[in-house]
N, CA, C and O atoms as a CHARMM CRD file, in Angstrom:
* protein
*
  368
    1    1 UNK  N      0.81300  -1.20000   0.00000 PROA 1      0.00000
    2    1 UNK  CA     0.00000   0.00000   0.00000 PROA 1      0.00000
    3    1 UNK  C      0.85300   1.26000   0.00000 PROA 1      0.00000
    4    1 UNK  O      0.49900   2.31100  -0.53500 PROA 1      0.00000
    5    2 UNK  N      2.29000   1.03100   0.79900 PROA 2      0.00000
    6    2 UNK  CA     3.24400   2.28500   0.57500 PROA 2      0.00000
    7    2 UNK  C      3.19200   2.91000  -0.79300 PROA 2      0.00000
    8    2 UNK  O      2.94400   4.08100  -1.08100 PROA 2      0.00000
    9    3 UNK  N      3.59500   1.46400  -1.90900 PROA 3      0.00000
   10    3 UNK  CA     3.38800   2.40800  -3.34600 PROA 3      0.00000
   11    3 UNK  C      1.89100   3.25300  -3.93800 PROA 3      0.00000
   12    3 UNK  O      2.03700   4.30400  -4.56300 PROA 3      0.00000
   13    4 UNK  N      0.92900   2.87100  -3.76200 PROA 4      0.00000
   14    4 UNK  CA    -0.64100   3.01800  -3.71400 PROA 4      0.00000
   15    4 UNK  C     -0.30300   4.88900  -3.06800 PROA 4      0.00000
   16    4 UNK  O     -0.65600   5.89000  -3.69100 PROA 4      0.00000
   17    5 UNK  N      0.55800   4.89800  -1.50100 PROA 5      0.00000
   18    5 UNK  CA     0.31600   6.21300  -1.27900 PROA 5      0.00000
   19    5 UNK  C      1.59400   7.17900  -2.19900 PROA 5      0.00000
   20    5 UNK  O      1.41500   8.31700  -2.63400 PROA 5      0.00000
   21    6 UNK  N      2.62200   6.52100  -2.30300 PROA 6      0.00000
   22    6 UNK  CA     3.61400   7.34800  -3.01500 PROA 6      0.00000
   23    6 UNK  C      2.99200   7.85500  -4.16800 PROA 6      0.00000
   24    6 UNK  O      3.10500   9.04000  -4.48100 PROA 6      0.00000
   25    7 UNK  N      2.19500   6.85700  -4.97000 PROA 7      0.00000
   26    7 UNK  CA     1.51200   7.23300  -6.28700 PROA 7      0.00000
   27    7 UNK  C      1.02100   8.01900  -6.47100 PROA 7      0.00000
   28    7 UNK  O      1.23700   8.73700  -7.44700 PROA 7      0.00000
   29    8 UNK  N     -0.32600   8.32900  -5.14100 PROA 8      0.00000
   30    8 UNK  CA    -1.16000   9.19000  -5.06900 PROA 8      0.00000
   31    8 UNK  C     -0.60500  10.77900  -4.87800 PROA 8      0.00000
   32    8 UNK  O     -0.85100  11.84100  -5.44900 PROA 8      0.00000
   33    9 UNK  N      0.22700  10.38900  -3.82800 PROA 9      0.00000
   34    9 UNK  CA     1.34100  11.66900  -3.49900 PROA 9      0.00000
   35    9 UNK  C      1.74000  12.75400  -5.08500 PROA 9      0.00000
   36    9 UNK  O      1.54800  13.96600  -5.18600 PROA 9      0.00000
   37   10 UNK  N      2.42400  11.65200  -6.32900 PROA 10     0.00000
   38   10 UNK  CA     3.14200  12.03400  -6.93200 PROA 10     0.00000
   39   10 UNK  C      1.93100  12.90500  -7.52800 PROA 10     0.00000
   40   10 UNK  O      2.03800  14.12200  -7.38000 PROA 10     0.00000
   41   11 UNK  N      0.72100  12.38600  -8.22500 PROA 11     0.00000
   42   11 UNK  CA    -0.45700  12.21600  -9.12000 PROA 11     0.00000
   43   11 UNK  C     -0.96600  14.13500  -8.37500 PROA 11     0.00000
   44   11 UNK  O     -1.06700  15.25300  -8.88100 PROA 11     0.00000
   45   12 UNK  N     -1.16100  13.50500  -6.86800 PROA 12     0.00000
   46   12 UNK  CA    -2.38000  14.60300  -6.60400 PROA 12     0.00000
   47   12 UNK  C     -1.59100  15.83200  -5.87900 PROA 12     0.00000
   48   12 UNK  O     -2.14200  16.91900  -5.71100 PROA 12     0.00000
   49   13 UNK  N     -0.68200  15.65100  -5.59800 PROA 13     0.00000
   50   13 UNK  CA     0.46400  16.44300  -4.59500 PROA 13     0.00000
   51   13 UNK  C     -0.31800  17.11700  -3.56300 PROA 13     0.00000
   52   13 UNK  O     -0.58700  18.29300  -3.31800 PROA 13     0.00000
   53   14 UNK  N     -0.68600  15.62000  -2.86800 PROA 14     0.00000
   54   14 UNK  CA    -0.60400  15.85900  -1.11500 PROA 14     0.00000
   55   14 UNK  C     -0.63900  13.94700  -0.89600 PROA 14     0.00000
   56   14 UNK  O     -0.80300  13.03800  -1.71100 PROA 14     0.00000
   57   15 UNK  N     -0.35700  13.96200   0.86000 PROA 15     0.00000
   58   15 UNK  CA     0.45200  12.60800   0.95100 PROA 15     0.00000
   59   15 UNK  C     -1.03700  12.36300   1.59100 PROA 15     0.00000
   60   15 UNK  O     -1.69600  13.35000   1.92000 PROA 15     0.00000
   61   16 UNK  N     -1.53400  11.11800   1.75500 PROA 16     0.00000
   62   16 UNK  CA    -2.20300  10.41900   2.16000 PROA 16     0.00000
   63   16 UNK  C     -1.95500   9.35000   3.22200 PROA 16     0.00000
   64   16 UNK  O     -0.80000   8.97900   3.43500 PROA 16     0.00000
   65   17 UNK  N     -3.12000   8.77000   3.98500 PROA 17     0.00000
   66   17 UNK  CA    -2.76100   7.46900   4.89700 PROA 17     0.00000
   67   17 UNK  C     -4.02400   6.46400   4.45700 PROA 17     0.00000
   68   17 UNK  O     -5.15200   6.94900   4.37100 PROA 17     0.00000
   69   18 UNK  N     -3.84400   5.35500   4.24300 PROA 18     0.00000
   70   18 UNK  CA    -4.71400   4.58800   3.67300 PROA 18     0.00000
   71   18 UNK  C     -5.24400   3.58100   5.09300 PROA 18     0.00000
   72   18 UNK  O     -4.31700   3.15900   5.78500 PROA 18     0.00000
   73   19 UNK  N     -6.21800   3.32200   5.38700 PROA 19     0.00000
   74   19 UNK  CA    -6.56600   2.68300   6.56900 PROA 19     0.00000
   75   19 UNK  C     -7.73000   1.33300   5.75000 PROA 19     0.00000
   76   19 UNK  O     -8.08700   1.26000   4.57400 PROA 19     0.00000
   77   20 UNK  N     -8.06600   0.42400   6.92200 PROA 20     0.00000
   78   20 UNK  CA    -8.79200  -0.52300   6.37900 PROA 20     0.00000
   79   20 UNK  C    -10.34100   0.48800   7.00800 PROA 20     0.00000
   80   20 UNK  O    -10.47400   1.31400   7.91100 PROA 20     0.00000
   81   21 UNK  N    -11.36700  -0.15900   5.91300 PROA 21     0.00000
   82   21 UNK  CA   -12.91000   0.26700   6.24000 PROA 21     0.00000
   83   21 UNK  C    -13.16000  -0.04300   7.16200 PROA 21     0.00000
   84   21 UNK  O    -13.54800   0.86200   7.90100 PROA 21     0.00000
   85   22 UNK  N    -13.12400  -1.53500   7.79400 PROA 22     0.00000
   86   22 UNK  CA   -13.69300  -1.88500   8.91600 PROA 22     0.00000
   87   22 UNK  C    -13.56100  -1.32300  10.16500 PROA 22     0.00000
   88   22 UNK  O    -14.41800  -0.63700  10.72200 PROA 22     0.00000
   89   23 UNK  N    -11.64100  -1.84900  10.94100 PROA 23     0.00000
   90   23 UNK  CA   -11.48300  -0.89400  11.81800 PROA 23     0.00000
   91   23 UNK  C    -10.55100   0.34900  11.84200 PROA 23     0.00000
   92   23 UNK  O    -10.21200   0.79600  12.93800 PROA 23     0.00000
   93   24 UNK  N    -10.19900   0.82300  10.90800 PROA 24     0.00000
   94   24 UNK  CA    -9.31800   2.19800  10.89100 PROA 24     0.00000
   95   24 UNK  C     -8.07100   1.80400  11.14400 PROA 24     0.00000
   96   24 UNK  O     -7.27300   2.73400  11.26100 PROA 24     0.00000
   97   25 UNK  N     -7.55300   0.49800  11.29000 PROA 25     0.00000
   98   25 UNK  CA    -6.17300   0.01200  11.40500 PROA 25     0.00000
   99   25 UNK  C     -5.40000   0.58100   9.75700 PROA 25     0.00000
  100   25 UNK  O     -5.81600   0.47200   8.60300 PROA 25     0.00000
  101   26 UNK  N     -4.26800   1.13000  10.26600 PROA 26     0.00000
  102   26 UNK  CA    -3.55600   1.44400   8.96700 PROA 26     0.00000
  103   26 UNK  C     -2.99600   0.36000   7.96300 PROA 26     0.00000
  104   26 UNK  O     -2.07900  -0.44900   8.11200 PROA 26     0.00000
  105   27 UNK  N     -3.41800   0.47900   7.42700 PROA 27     0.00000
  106   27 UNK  CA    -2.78200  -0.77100   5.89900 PROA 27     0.00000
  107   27 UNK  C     -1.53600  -1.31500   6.05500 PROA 27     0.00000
  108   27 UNK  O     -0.73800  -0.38600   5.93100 PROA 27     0.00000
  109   28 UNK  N     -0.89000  -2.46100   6.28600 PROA 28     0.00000
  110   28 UNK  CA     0.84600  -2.52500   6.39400 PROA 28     0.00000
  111   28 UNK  C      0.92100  -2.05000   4.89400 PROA 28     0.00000
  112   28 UNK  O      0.12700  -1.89900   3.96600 PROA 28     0.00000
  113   29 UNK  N      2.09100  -1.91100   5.08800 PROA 29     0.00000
  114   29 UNK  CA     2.92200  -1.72800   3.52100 PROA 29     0.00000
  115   29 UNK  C      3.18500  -2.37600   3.08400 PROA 29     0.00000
  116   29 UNK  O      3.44900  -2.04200   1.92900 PROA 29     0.00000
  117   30 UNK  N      3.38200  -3.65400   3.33300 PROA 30     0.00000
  118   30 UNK  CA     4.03700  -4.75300   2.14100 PROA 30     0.00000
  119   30 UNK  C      2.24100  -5.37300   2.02800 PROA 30     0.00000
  120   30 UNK  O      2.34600  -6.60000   2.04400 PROA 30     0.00000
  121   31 UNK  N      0.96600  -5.05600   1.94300 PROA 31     0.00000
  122   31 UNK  CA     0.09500  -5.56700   1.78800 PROA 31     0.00000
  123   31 UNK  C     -0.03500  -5.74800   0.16600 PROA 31     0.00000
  124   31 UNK  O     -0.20400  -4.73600  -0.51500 PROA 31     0.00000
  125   32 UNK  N      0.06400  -7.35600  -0.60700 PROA 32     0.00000
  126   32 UNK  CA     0.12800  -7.53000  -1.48600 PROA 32     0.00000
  127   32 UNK  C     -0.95700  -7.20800  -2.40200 PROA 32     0.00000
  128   32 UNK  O     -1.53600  -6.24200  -1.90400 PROA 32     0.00000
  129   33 UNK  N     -1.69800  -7.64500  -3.84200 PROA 33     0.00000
  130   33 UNK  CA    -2.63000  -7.92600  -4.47500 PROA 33     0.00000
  131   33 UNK  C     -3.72600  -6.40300  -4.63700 PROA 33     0.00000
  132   33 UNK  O     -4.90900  -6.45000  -4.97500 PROA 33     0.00000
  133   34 UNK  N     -3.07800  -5.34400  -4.35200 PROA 34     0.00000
  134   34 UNK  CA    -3.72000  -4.01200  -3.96400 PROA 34     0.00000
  135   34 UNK  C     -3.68100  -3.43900  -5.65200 PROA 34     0.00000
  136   34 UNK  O     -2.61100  -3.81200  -6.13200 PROA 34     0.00000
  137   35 UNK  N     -4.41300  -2.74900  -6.56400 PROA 35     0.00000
  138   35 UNK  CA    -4.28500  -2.57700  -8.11500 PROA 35     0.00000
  139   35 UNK  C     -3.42900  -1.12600  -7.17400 PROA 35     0.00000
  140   35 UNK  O     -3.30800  -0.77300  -6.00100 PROA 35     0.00000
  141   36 UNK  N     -2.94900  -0.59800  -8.67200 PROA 36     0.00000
  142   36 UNK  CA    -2.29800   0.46000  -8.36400 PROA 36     0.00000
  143   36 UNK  C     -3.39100   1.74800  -8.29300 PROA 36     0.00000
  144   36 UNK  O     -4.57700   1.42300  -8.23600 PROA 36     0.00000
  145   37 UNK  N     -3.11000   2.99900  -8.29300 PROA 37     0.00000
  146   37 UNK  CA    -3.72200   3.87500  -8.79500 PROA 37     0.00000
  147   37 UNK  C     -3.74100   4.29000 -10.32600 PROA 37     0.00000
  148   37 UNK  O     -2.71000   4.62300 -10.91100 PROA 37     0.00000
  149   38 UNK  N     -4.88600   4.25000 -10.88200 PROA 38     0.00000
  150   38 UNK  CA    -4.77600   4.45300 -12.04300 PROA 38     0.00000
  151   38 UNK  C     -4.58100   5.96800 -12.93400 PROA 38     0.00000
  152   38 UNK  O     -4.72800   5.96000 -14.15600 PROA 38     0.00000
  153   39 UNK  N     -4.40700   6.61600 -12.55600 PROA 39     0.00000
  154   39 UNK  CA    -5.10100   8.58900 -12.59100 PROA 39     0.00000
  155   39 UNK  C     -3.56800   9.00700 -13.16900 PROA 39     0.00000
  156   39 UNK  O     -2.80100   8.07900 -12.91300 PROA 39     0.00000
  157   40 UNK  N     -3.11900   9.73200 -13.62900 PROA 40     0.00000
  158   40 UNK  CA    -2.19500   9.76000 -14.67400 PROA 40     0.00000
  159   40 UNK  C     -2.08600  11.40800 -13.97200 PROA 40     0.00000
  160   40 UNK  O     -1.02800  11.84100 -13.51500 PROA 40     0.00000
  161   41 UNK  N     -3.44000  12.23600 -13.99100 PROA 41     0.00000
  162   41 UNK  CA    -3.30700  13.78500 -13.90200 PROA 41     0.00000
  163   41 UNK  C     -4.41500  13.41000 -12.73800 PROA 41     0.00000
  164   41 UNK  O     -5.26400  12.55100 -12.50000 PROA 41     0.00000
  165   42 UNK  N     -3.58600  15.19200 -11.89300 PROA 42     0.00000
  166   42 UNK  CA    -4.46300  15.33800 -10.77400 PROA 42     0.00000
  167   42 UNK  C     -5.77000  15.96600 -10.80400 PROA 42     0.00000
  168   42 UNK  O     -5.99700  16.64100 -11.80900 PROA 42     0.00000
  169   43 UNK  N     -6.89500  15.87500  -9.71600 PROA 43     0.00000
  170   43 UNK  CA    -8.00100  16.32400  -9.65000 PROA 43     0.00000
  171   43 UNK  C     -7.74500  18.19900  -9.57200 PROA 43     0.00000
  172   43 UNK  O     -6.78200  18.78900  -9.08200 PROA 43     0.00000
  173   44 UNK  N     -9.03600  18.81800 -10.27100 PROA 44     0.00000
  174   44 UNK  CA    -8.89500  20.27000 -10.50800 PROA 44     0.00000
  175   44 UNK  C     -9.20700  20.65200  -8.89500 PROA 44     0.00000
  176   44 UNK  O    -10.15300  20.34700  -8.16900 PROA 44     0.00000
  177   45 UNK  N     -7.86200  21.54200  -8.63200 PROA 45     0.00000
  178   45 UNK  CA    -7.69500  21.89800  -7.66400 PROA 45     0.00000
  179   45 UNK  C     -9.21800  22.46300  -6.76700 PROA 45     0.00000
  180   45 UNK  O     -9.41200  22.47300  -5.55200 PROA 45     0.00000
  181   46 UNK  N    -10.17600  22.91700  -7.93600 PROA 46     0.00000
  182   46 UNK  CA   -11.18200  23.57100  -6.78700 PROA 46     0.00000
  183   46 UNK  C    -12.26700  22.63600  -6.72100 PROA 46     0.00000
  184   46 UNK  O    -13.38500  23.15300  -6.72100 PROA 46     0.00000
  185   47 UNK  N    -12.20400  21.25100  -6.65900 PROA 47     0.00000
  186   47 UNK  CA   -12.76600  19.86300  -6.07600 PROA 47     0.00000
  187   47 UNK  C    -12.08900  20.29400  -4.55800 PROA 47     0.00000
  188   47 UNK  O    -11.10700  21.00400  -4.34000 PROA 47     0.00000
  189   48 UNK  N    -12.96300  19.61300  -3.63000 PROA 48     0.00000
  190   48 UNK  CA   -12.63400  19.66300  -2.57000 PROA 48     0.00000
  191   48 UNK  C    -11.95100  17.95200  -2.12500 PROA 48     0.00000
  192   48 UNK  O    -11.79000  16.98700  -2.87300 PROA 48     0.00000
  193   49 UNK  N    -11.72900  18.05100  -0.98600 PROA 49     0.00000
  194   49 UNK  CA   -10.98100  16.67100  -0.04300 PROA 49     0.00000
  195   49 UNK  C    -11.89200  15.48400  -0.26400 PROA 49     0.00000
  196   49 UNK  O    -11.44600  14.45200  -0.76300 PROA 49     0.00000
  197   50 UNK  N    -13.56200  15.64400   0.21200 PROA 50     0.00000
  198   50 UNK  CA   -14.36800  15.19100   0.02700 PROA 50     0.00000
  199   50 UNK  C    -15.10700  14.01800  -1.42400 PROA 50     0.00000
  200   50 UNK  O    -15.61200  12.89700  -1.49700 PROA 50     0.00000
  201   51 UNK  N    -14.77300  15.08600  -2.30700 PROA 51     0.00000
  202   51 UNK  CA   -15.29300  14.95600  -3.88700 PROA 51     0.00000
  203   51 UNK  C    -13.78700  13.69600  -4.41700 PROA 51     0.00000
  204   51 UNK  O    -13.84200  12.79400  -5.25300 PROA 51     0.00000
  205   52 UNK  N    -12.51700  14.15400  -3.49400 PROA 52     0.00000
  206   52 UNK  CA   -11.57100  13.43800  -4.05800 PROA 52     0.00000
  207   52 UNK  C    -12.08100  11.89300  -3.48900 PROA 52     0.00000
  208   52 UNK  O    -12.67300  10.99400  -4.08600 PROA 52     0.00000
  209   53 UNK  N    -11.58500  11.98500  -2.06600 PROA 53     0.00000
  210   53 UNK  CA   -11.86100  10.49100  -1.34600 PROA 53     0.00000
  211   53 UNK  C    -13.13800   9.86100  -1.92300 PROA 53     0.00000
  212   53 UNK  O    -13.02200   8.70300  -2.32300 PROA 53     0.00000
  213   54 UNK  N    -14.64400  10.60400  -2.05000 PROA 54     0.00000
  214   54 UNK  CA   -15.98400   9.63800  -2.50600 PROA 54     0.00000
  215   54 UNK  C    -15.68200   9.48400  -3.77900 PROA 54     0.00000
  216   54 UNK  O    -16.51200   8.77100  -4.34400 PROA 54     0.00000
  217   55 UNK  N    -14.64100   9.94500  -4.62100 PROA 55     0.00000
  218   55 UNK  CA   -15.04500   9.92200  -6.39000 PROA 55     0.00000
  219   55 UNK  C    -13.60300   8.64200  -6.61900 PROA 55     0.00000
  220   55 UNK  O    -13.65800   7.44500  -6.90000 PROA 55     0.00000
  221   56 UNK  N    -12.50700   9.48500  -6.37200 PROA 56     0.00000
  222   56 UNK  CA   -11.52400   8.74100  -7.04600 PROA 56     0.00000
  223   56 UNK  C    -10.78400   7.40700  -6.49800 PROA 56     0.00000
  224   56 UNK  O    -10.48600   6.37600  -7.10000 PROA 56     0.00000
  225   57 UNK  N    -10.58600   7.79500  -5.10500 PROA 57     0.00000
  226   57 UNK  CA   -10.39700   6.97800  -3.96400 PROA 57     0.00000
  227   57 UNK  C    -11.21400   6.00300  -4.03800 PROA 57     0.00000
  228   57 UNK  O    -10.91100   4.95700  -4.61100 PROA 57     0.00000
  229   58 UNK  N    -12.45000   6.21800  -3.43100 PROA 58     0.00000
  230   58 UNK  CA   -13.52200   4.91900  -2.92400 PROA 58     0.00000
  231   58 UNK  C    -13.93700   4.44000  -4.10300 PROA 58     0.00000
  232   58 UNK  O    -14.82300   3.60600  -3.91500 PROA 58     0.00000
  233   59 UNK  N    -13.67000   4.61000  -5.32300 PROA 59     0.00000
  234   59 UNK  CA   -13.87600   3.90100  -6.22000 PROA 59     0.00000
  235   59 UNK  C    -12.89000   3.27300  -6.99000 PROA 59     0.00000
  236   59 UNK  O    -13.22200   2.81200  -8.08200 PROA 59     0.00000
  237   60 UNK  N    -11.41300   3.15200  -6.49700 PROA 60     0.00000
  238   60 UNK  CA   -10.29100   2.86900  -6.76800 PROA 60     0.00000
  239   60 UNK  C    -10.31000   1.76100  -5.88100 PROA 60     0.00000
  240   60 UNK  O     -9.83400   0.69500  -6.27100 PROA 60     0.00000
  241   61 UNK  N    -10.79700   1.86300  -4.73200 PROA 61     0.00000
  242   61 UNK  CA    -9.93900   1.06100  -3.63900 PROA 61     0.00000
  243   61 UNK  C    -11.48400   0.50200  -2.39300 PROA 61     0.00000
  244   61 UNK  O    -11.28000   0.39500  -1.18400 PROA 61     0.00000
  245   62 UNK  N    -12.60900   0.28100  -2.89900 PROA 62     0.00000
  246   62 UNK  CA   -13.17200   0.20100  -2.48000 PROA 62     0.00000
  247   62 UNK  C    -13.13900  -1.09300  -0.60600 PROA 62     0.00000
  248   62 UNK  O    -12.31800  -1.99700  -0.45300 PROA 62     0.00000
  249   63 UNK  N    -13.96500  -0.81500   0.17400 PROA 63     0.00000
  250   63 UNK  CA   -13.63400  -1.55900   1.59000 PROA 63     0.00000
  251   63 UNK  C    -11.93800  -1.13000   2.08900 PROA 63     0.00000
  252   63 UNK  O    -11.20100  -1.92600   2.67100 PROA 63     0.00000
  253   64 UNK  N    -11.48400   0.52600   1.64800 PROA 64     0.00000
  254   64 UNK  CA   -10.20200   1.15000   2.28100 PROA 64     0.00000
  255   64 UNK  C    -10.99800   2.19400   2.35400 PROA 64     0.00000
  256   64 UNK  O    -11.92900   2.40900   1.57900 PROA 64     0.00000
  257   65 UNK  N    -10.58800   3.05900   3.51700 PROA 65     0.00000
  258   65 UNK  CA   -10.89300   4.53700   4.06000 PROA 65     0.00000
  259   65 UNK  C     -9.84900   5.61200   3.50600 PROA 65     0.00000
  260   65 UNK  O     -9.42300   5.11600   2.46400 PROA 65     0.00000
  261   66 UNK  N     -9.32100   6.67800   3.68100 PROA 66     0.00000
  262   66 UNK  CA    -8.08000   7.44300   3.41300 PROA 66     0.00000
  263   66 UNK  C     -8.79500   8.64700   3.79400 PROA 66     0.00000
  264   66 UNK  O     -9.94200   9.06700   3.64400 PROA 66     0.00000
  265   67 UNK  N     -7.39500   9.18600   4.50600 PROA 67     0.00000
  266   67 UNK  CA    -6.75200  10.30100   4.97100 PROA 67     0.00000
  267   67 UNK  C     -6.35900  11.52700   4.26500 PROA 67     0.00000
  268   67 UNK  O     -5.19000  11.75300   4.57800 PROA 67     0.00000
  269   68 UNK  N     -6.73600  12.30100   3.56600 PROA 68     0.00000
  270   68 UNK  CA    -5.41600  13.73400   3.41500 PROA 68     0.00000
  271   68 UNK  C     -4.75600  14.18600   3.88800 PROA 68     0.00000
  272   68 UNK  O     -5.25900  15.07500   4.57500 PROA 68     0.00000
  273   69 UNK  N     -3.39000  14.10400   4.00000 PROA 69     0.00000
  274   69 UNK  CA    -2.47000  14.70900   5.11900 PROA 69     0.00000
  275   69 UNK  C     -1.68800  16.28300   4.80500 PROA 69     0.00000
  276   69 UNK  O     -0.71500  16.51900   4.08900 PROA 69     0.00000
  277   70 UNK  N     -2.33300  17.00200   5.44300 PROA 70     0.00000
  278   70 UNK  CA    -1.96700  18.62100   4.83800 PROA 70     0.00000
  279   70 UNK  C     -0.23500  18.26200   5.04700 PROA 70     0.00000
  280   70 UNK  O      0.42000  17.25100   5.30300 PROA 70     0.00000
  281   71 UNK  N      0.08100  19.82200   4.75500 PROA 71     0.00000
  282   71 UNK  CA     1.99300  19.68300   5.28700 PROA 71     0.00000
  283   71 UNK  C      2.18400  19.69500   6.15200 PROA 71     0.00000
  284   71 UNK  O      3.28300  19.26000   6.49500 PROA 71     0.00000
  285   72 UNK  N      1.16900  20.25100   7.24700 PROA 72     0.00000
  286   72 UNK  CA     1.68700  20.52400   8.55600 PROA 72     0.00000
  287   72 UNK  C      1.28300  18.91700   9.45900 PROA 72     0.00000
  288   72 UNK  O      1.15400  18.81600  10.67900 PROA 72     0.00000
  289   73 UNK  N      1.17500  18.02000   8.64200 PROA 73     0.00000
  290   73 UNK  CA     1.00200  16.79000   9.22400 PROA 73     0.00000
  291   73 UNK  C     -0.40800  16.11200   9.77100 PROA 73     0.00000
  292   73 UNK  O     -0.43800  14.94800  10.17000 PROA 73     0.00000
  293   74 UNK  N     -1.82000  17.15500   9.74100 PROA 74     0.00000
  294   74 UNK  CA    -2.95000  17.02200  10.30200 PROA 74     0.00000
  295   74 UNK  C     -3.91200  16.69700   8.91600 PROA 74     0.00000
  296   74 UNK  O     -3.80200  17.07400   7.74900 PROA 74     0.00000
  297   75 UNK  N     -4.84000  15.87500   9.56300 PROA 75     0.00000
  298   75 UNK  CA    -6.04100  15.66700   8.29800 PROA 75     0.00000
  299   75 UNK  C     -6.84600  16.32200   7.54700 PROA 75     0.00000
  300   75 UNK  O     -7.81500  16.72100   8.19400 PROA 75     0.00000
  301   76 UNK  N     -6.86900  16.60700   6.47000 PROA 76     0.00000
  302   76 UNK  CA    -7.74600  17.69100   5.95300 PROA 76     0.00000
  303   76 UNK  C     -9.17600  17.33400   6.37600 PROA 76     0.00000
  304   76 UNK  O     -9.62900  16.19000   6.42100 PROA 76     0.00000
  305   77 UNK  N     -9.77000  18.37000   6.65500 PROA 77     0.00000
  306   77 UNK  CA   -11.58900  18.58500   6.82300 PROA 77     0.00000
  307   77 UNK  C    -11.97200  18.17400   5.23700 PROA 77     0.00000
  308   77 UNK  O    -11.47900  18.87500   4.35200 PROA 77     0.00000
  309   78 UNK  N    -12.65100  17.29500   4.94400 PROA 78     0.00000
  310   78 UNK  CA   -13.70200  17.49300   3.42900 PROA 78     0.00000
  311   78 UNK  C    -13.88700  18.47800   2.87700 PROA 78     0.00000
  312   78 UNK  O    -13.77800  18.62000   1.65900 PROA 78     0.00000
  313   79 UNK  N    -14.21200  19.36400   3.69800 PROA 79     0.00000
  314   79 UNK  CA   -14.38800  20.85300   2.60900 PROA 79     0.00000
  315   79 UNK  C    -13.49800  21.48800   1.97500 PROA 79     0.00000
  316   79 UNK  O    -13.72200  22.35000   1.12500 PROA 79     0.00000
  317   80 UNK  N    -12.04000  20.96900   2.47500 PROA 80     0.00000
  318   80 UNK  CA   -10.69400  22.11200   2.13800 PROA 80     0.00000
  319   80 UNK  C    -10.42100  21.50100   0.82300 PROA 80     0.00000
  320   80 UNK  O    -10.47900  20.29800   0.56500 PROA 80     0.00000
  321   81 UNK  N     -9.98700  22.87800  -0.32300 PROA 81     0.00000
  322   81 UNK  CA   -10.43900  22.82500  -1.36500 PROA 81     0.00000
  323   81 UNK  C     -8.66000  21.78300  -1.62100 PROA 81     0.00000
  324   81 UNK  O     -7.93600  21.63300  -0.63700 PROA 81     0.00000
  325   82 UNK  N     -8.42400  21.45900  -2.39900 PROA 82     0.00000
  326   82 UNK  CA    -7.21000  20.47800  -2.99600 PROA 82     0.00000
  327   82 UNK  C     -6.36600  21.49600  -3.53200 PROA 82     0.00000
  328   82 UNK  O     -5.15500  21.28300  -3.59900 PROA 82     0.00000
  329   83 UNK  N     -6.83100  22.52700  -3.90400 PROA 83     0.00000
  330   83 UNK  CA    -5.89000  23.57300  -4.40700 PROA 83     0.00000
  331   83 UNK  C     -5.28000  24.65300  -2.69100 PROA 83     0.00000
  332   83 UNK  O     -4.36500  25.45900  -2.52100 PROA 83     0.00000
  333   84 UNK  N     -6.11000  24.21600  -1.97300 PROA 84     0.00000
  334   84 UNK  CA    -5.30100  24.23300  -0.41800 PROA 84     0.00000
  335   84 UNK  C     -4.46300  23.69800   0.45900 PROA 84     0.00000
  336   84 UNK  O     -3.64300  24.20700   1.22300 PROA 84     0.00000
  337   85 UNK  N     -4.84300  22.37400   0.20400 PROA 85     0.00000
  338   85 UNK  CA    -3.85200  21.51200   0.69500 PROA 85     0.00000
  339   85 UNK  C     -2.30500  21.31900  -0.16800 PROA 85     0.00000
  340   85 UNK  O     -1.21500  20.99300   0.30300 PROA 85     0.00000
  341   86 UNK  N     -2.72200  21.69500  -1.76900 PROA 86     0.00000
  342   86 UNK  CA    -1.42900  20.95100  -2.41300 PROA 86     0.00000
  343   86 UNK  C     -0.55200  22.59600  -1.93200 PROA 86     0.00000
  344   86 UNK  O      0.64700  22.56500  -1.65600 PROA 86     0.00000
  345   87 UNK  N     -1.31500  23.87200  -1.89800 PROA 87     0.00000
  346   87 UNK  CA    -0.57600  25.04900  -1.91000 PROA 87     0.00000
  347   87 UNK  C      0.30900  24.55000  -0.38700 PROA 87     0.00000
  348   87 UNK  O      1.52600  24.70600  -0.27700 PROA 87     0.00000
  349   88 UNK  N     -0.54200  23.95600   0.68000 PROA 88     0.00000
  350   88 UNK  CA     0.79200  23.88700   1.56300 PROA 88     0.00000
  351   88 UNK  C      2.20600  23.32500   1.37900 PROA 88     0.00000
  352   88 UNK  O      3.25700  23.78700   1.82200 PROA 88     0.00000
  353   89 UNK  N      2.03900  22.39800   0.74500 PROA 89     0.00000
  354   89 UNK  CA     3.35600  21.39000   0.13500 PROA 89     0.00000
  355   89 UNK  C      4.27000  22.43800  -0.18900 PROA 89     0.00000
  356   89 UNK  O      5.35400  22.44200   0.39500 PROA 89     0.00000
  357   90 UNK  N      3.97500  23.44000  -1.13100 PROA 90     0.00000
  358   90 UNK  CA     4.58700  24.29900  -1.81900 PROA 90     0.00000
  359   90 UNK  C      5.44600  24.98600  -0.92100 PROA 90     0.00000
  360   90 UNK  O      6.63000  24.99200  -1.26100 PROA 90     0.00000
  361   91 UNK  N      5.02100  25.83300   0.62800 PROA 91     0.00000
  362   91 UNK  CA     5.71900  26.39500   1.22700 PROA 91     0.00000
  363   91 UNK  C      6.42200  25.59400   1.94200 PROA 91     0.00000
  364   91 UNK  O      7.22700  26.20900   2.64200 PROA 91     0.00000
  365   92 UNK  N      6.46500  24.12900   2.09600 PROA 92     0.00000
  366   92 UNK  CA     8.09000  23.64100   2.71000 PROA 92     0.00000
  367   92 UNK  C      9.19200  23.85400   1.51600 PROA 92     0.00000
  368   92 UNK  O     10.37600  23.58300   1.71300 PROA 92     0.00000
C-alpha cells in the first residue's frame, strides 16, 4: 500500500494514509494484491478533499478509508479545497 500512497502523493500532490474500512487500522505496507492507482493527472484543484476520497479513492480502492495529510502533518476537513492543501506542500 506504501506504493498506492507514493503514487497518489506524486499524481495529486498531497500525501495520504490509507486505513482498512472496517477498523481504521492502517494498511501494512508490504500488503500484497492491492491494483495500483490508475489517474495519470491530478483532480482540478477547486474539487474539494471530500469529492476526491468519494469519487476517485472509494472507487479505486473500495472496503479502504483514506486520509489527506496537509503539510503541517494534520487531516484535511472534506471541505478544504485540494488547491489548499497541495498550496501547503509548496511552502516547505
Amino acid at each position: 500500500m506504501k506504493d498506492v500512497e507514493k503514487k497518489i502523493a506524486k499524481v495529486e500532490g498531497f500525501r495520504v494514509t490509507i486505513r482498512h474500512g472496517r477498523d481504521g487500522r492502517n494498511v501494512r505496507g508490504d500488503k500484497g494484491g492491492i491494483k495500483q492507482y490508475d489517474y495519470e493527472r491530478a483532480l482540478k484543484g477547486a474539487k474539494n478533499v471530500k469529492d476526491w476520497r468519494d469519487g476517485r479513492f472509494a472507487r479505486s480502492f473500495p472496503g479502504f478509508v483514506v486520509e489527506v495529510i496537509k503539510a503541517d502533518g494534520k487531516v484535511a476537513h472534506g471541505r478544504t479545497l485540494l488547491t489548499t492543501v497541495r498550496d501547503g506542500y509548496l511552502d516547505d
